[in-house]
C-alpha positions as MATLAB code, in Angstrom:
seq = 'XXXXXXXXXXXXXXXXXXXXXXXXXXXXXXXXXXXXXXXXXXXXXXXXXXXXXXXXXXXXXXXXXXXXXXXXXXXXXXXXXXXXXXXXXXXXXXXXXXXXXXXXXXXXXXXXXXXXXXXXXXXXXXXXXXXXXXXXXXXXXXXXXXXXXXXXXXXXXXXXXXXXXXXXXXXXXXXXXXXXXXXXXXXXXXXXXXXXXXXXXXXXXXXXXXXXXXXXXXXXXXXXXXXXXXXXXXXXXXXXXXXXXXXXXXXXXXXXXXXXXXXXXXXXXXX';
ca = [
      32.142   69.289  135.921;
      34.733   71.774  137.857;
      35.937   74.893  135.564;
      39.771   74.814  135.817;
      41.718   78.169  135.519;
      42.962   77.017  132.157;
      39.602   76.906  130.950;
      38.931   79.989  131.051;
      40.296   83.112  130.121;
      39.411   85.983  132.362;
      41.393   88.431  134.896;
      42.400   86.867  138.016;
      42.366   88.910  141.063;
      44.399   88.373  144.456;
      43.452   89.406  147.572;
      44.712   89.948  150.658;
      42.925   89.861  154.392;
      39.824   88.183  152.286;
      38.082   85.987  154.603;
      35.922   88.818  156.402;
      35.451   92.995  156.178;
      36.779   94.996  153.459;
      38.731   92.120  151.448;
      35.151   89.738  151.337;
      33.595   92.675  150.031;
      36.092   93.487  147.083;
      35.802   89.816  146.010;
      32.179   89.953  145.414;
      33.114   92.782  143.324;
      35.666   91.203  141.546;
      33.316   88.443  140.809;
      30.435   90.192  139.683;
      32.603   91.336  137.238;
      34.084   87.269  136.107;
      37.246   87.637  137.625;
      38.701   84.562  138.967;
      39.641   84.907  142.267;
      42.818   83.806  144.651;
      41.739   84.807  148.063;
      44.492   84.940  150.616;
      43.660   84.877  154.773;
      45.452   83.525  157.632;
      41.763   82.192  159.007;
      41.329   78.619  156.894;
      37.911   77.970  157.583;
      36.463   81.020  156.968;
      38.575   81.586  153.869;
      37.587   77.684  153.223;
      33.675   78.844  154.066;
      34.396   82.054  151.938;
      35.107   80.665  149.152;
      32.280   77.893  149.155;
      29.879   80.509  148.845;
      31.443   82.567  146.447;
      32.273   79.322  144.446;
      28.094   78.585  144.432;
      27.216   82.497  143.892;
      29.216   82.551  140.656;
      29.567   79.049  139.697;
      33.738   79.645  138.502;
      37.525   79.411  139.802;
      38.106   80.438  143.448;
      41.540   79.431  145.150;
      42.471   79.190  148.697;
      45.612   80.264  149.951;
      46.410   79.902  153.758;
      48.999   82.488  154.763;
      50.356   84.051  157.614;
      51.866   87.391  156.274;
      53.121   88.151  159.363;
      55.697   85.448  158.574;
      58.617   86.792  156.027;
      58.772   84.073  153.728;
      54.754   84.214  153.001;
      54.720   86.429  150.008;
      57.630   84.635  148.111;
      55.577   81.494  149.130;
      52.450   83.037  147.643;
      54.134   83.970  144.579;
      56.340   81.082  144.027;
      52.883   79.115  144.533;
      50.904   80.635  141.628;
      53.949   80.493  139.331;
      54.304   76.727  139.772;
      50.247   76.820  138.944;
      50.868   79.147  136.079;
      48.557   81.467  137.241;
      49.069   85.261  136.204;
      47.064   87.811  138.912;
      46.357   90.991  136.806;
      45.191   92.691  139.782;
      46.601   92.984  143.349;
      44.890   93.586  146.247;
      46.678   94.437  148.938;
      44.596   94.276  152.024;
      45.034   92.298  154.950;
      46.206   94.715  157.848;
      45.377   95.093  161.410;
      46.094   97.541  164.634;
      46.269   97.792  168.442;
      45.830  100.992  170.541;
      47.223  102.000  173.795;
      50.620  103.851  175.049;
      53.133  102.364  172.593;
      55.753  102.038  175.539;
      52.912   99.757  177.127;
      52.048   97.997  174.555;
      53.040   94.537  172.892;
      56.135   95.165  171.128;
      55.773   91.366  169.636;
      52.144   92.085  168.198;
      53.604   95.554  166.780;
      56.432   94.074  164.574;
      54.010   91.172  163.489;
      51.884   94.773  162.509;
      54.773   96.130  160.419;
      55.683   92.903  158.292;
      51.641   92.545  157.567;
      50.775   96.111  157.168;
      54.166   97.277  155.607;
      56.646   94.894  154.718;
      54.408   92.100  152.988;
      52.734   94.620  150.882;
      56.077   95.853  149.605;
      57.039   92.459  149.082;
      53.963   91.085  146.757;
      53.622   94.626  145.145;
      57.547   93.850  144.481;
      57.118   90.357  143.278;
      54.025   91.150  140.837;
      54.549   94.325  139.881;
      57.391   93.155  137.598;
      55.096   90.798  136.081;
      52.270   93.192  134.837;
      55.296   95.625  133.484;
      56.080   93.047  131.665;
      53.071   92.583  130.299;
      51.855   96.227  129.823;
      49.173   95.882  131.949;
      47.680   95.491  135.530;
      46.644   97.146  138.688;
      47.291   97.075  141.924;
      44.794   98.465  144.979;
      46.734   98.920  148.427;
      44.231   99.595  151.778;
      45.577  102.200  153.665;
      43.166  104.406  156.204;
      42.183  108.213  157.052;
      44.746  107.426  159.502;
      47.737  107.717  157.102;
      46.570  111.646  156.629;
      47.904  112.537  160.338;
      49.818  111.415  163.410;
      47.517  108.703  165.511;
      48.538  109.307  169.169;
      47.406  105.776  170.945;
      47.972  104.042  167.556;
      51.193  105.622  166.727;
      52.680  101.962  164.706;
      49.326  101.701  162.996;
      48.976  105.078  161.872;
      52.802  105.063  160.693;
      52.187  102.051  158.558;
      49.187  103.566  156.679;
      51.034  106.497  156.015;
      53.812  104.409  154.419;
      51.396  102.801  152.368;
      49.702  106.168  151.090;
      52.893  107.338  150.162;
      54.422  104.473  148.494;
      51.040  103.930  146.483;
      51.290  107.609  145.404;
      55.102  107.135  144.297;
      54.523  104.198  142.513;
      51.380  105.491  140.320;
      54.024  108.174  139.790;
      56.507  105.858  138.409;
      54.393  103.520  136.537;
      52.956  105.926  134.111;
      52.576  104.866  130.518;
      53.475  101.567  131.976;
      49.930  100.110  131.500;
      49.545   99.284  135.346;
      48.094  101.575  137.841;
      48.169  102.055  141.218;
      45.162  103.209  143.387;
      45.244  103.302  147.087;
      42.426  103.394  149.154;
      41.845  105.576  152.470;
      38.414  104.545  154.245;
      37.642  106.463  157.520;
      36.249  104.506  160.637;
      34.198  101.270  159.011;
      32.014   98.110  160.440;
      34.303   95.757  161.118;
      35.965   93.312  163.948;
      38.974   95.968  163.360;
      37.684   97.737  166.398;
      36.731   95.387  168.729;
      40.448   93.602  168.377;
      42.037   96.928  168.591;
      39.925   98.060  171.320;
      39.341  101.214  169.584;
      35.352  100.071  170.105;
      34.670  102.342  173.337;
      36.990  105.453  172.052;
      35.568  109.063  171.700;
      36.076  108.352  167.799;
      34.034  105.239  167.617;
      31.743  104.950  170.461;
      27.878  105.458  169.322;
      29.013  106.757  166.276;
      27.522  105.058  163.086;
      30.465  104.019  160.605;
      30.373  103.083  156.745;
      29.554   99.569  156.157;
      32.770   97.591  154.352;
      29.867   96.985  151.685;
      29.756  100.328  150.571;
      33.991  101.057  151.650;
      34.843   98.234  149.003;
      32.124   99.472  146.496;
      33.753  102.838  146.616;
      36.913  101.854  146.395;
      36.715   99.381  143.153;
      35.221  102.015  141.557;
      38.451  103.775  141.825;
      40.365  101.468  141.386;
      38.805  100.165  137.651;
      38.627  104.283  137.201;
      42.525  104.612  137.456;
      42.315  106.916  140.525;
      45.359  107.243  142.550;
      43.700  107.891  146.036;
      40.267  107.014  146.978;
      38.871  107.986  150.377;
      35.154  107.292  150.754;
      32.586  109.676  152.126;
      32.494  112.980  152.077;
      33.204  114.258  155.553;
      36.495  111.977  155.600;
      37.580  113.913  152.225;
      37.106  117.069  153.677;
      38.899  116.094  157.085;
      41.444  114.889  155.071;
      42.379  118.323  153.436;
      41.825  120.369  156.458;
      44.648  118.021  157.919;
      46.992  120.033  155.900;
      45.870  123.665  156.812;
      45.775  122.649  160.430;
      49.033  122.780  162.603;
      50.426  119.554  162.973;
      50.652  120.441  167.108;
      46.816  120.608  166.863;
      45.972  117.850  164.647;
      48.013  115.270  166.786;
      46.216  116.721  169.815;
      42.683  116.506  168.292;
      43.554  113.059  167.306;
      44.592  111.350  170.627;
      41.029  113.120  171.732;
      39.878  110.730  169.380;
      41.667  107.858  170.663;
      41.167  108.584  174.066;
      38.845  105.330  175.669;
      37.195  107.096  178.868;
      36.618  104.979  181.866;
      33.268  105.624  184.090;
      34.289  106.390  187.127;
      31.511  104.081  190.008;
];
């Protein structure tokens, strides 16, 4: 016989971008744990396939939610959703995001401001809608992805970068605000990380990437529930992206946004 949400009473957990990468990997955290979860991706069968498995792995609730967040009205839909269901979330995930790379006068202005409503404006909006909800009830948390990249100006993935820096700095200002509220805010910062982020971006081949062995989203998401269930307000896995992170700030900006389109830079062999 199905459990029903109603059934039982544990923490439910929403995530964003959950079908693959980072977001997969924080819901089999969440559910080793017995939270319910509402997984959220714009992919339906392999959120569908997703949530079979993890559905069979730990036997309890798992909802689907197909959603394009680069469409506006997705979030209130979301929302508006679980409310008819009567379903609290006591923990938001915000983490469905993506990039592109090239000149940004060459590049797809379309694709960019689909980037901006996912990465930015959609994470504002459900941290808006259920935020108010866990004051409310005196407690919650909320985990927003953001990137190394938010630490510096990306030359060749100047909209990208921009976004992640929003989201650092909102996350920041809002754990600010929301002390002795009960809900906290954590905001995760993973440097370069296995994933079909690259390959889509094209980033793959770049003097960052190329040969270079990156953290597994395993051990990204591992790190970063950690912080999250130890009330942490920025998490950035591994040790070298820490310590890149504060040199950042001791290095003139000049430099930094020079070293960084280095990075960026995808070299072409010359036959």
């Amino acid at each position: 016989m199905k459990t029903t949400y109603q059934e039982q009473q544990k923490q439910t957990v929403l995530i964003t971008g959950a079908a693959s990468g980072i977001g997969y990997e924080l819901a089999q955290n969440f559910a080793r744990d017995n939270y319910h979860l509402i997984l959220v991706d714009k992919n339906e069968q392999k959120l569908s396939e997703v949530a079979v498995q993890l559905q069979q792995k730990f036997g309890f609730f798992v909802k689907n939610i197909v959603k394009d967040l680069s469409i506006p009205t997705a979030p209130e839909e979301i929302y508006t959703d679980l409310q008819q269901a009567s379903i609290k979330v006591d923990v938001l995930v915000n983490n469905a995001g993506f990039g592109n790379h090239g000149l940004f006068y060459e590049t797809n202005l379309t694709a960019e401001l689909k980037m901006l409503q996912v990465n930015l404006v959609s994470l504002t909006h459900l941290t808006k809608l259920f935020l108010k909800d866990m004051v409310n009830r005196g407690h919650g948390k909320i985990l927003n992805v953001a990137s190394t990249a938010a630490f510096q100006p990306g030359p060749l993935m100047a909209v990208y970068s921009a976004t992640k820096a929003y989201v650092l700095l909102f996350s920041e200002a809002l754990a600010n605000e929301l002390k002795d509220t009960g809900v906290t805010v954590t905001v995760l910062c993973p440097g370069p990380t296995e994933s079909a982020f690259h390959e889509t971006t094209g980033m793959a081949d770049s003097q960052q990437l190329k040969n270079k062995k990156m953290m597994s989203a395993e051990i990204v998401a591992k790190i970063g529930y950690s912080g999250l269930m130890a009330n942490k307000t920025v998490v950035i896995p591994g040790v070298k992206n820490r310590i890149l992170a504060e040199l950042v700030r001791l290095t003139p900006r000049k430099l930094v946004t020079r070293i960084v389109r280095s990075m960026h830079e995808v070299k072409t062999k010359v036959i």
